[in-house]
C-alpha positions as CSV (number, residue, x, y, z in Angstrom):
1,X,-42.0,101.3,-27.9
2,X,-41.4,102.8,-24.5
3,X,-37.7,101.9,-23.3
4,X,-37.6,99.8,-20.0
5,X,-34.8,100.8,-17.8
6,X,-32.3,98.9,-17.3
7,X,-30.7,98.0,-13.9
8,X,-27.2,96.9,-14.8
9,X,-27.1,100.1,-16.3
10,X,-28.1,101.9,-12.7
11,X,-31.2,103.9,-15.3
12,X,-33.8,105.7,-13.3
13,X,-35.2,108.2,-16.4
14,X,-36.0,112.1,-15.0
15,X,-39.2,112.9,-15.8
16,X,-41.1,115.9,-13.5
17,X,-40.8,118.9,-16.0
18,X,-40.5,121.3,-12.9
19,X,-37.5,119.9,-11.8
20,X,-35.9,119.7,-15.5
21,X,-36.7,123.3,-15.9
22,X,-35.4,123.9,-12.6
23,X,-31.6,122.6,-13.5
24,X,-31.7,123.8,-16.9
25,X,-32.1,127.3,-15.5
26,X,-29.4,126.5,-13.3
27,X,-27.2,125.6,-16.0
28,X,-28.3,128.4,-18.0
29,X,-26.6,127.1,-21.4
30,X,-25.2,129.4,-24.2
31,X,-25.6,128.9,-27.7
32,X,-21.4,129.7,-27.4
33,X,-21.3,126.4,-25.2
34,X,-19.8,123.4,-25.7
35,X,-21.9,120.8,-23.7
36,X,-21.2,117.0,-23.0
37,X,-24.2,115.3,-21.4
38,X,-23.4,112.1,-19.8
39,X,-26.4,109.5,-19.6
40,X,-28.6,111.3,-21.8
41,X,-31.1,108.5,-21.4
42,X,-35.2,109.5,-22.7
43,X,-33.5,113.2,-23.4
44,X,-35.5,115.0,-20.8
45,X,-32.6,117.6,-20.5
46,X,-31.1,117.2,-23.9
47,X,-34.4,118.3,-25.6
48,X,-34.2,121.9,-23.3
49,X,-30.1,121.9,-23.7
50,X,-30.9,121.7,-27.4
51,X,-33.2,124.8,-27.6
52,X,-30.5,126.9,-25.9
53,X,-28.2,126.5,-29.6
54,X,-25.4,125.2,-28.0
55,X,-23.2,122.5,-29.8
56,X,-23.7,118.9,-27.8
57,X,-22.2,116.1,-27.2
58,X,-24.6,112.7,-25.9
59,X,-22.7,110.5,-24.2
60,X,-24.9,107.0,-23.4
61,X,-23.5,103.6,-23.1
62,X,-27.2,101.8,-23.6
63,X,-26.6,101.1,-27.5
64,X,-30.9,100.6,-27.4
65,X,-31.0,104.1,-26.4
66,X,-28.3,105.3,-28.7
67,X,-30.5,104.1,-32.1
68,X,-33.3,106.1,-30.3
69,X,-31.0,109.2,-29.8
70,X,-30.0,108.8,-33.2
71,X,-32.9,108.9,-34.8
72,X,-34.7,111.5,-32.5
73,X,-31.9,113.8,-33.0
74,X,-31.0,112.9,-37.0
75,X,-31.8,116.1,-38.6
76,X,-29.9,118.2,-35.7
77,X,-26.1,119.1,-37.1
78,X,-25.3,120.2,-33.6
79,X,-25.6,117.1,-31.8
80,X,-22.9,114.2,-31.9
81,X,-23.7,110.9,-29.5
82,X,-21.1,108.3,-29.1
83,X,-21.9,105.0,-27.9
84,X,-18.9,104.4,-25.1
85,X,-18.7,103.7,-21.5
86,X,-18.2,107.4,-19.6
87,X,-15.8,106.0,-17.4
88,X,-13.5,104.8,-20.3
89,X,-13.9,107.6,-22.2
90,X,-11.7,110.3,-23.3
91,X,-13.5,113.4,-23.4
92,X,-10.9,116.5,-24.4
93,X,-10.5,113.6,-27.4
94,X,-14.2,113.5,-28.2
95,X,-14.8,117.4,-28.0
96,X,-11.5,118.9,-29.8
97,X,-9.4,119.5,-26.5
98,X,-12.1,122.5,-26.3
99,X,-13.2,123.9,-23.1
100,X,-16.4,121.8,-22.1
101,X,-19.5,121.9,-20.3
102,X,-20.7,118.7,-18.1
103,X,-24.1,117.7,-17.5
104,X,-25.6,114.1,-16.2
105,X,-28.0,112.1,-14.6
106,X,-25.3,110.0,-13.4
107,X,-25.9,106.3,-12.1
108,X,-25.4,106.2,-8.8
109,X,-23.4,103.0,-8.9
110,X,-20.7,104.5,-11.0
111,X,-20.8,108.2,-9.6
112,X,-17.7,108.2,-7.5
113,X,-15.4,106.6,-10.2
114,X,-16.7,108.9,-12.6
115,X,-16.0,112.2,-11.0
116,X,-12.8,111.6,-10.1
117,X,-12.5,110.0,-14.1
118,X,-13.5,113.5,-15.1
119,X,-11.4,115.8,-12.2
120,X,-8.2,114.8,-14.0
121,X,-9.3,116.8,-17.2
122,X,-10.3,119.8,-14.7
123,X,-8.0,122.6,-16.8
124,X,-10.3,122.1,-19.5
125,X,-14.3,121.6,-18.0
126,X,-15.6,124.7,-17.3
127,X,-18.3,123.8,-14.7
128,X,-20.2,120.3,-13.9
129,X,-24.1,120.1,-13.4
130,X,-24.3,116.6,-11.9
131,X,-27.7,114.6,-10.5
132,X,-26.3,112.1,-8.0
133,X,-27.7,110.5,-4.6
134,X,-28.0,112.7,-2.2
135,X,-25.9,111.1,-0.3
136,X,-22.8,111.2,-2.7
137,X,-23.4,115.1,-2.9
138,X,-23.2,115.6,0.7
139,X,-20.0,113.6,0.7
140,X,-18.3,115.8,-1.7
141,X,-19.7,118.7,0.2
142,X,-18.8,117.6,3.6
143,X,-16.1,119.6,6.1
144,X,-13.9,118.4,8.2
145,X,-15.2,116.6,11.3
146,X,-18.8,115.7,10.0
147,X,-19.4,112.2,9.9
148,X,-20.0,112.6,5.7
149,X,-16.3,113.6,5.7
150,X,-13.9,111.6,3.5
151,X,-12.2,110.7,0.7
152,X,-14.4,112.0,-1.7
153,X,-14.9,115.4,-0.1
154,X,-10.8,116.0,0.3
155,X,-10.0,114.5,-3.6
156,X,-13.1,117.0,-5.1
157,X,-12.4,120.0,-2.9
158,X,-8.6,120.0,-4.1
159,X,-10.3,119.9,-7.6
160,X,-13.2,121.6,-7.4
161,X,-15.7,124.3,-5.8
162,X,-18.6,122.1,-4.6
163,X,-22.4,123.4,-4.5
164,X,-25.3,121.5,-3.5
165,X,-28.3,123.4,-5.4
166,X,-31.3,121.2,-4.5
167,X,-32.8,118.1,-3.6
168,X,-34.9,115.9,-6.1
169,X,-37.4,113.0,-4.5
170,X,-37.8,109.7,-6.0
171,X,-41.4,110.2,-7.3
172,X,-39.7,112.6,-10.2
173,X,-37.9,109.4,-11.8
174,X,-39.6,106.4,-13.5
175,X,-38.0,103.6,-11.9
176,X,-38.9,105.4,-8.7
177,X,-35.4,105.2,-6.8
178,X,-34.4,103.9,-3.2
179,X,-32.9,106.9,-2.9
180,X,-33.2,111.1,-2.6
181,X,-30.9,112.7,-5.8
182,X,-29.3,116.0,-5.7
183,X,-28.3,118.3,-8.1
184,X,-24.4,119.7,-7.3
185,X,-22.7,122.4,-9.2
186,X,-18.4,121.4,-9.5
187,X,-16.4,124.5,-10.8
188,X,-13.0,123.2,-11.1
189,X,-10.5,125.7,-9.3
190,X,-7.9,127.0,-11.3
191,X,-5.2,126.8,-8.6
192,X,-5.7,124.3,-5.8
193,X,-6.2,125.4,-2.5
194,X,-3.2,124.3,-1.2
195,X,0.3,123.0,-2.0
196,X,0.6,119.2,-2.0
197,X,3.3,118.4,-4.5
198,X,0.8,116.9,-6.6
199,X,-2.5,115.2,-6.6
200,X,-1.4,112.0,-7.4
201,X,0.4,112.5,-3.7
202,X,-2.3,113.4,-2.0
203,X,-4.5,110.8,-3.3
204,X,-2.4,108.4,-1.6
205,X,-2.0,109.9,1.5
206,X,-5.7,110.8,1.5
207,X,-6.5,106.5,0.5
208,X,-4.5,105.6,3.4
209,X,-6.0,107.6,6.4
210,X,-9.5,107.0,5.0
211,X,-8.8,103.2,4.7
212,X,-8.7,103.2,8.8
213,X,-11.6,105.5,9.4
214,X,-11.1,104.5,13.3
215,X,-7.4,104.6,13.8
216,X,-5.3,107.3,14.3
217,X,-2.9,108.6,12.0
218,X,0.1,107.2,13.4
219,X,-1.4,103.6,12.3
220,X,-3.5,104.5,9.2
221,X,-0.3,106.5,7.4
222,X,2.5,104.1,8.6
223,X,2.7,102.4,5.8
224,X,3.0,105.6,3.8
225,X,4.7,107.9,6.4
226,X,6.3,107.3,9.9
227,X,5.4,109.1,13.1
228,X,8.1,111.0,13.2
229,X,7.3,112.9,9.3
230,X,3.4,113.1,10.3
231,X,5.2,115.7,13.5
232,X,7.5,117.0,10.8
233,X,4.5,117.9,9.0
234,X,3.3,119.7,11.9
235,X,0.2,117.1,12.6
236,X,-0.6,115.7,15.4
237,X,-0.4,112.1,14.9
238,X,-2.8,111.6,17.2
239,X,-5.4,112.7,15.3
240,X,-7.8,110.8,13.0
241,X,-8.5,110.9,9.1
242,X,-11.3,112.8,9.9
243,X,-10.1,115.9,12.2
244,X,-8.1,117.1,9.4
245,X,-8.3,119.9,6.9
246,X,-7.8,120.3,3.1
247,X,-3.8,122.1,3.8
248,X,-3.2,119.8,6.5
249,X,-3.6,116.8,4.1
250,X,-1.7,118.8,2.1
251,X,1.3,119.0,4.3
252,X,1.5,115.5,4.6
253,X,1.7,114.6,0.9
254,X,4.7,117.2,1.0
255,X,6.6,115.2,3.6
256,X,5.9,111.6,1.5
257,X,9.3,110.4,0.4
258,X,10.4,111.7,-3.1
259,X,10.2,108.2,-4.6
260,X,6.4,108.3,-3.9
261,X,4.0,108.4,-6.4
């Protein structure tokens, strides 16, 4: 019996073989990998993942679709699936604190959450191959004064080299989506690009000036920082949320008090 996707579960099953081939040759796994798919779903990557000998881990949170992973995959020794929530879970736990690959089709509801989840375990994923809304990808992609800018693009690019590879219409997923997906490459930087103390500093100076899109920084950051340490910091406070740059977020999570989170 054919599974029916589930909404509350944000599934929209892959299913044009040209685009799977297309982001398995993008991944271009290793039999010496170590693979975590997230949302495997129907297994329209795992299947190709699979051939490529690498050992996999199936991460799916439908427990319908984990009794049919189970049994399609039962007489494969290299493929473990755990029924958990993604977001909850503790991934260097579930692969051996091993260096890790990441792949999903991830549901778009959850997307955002779940990359920054994963971001704190950056020393040990090697790269990400992510399917999200288009949208969400050219939001972690986004520079400085685009109208994408935010949040998301400052918290990933501290994190992570970002690479939009291609787009993927609706018509290749059964639900048929409201909206165009996009398949992003993360490799997780070894040193971040700039100094900010740490990232749990930046986060919060990053939450603030995003929480007033419209005002300028001397009213967005005063509860965090006053005008006087935003000048210190050599920023105009002036300026919006938007206007600045990676290092000069950075600067400003140096001048936070040392009682700051």
């Amino acid at each position: 019996m054919r599974h029916k996707a589930r909404k509350r579960f944000g599934q929209n099953f892959l299913h044009d073989h040209q685009v799977i081939d297309r982001i398995i040759a993008s991944i271009a796994p290793r039999s010496s990998d170590l693979l975590v798919e997230i949302g495997p779903g129907q297994a329209a990557l795992t299947r190709p993942l699979l051939d490529s000998g690498a050992e996999l881990h199936l991460i799916e949170l439908d427990r319908d679709l984990v009794a049919k992973l189970e049994e399609q995959f039962a007489g494969n020794s290299n493929i473990t699936i755990h029924s958990c929530d993604a977001l909850k879970a503790n991934l260097p736990e579930l692969t051996g604190h091993r260096p890790f690959r990441l792949i999903g089709n991830l549901p778009y509801n959850i997307s955002t959450p779940l990359i920054f989840h994963i971001l704190q375990w950056s020393d040990l994923v090697v790269d990400m191959h992510f399917m999200l809304q288009k949208e969400v990808v050219d939001r972690m992609a986004a520079a400085p004064g685009s109208r994408t800018y935010g949040r998301l693009s400052v918290m990933t690019q501290f994190r992570a080299d970002v690479r939009p590879l291609f787009d993927v219409l609706p018509e290749s997923f059964s639900p048929v989506p409201k909206v165009c997906s996009s398949i992003v490459r993360l490799q997780p930087l070894k040193e971040p690009p700039a100094d900010a103390g740490s990232f749990e500093r930046l986060a919060k100076v990053v939450t603030a000036a995003f929480s007033m899109r419209r005002k300028t920084l001397r009213n967005s950051l005063s509860s965090v920082l006053s005008e006087e340490q935003i000048i210190e910091a050599g920023i105009d406070p002036g300026q919006r949320a938007e206007q600045l740059d990676l290092s000069q977020f950075a600067a400003l999570a140096r001048s936070l008090p040392n009682d700051a989170n």
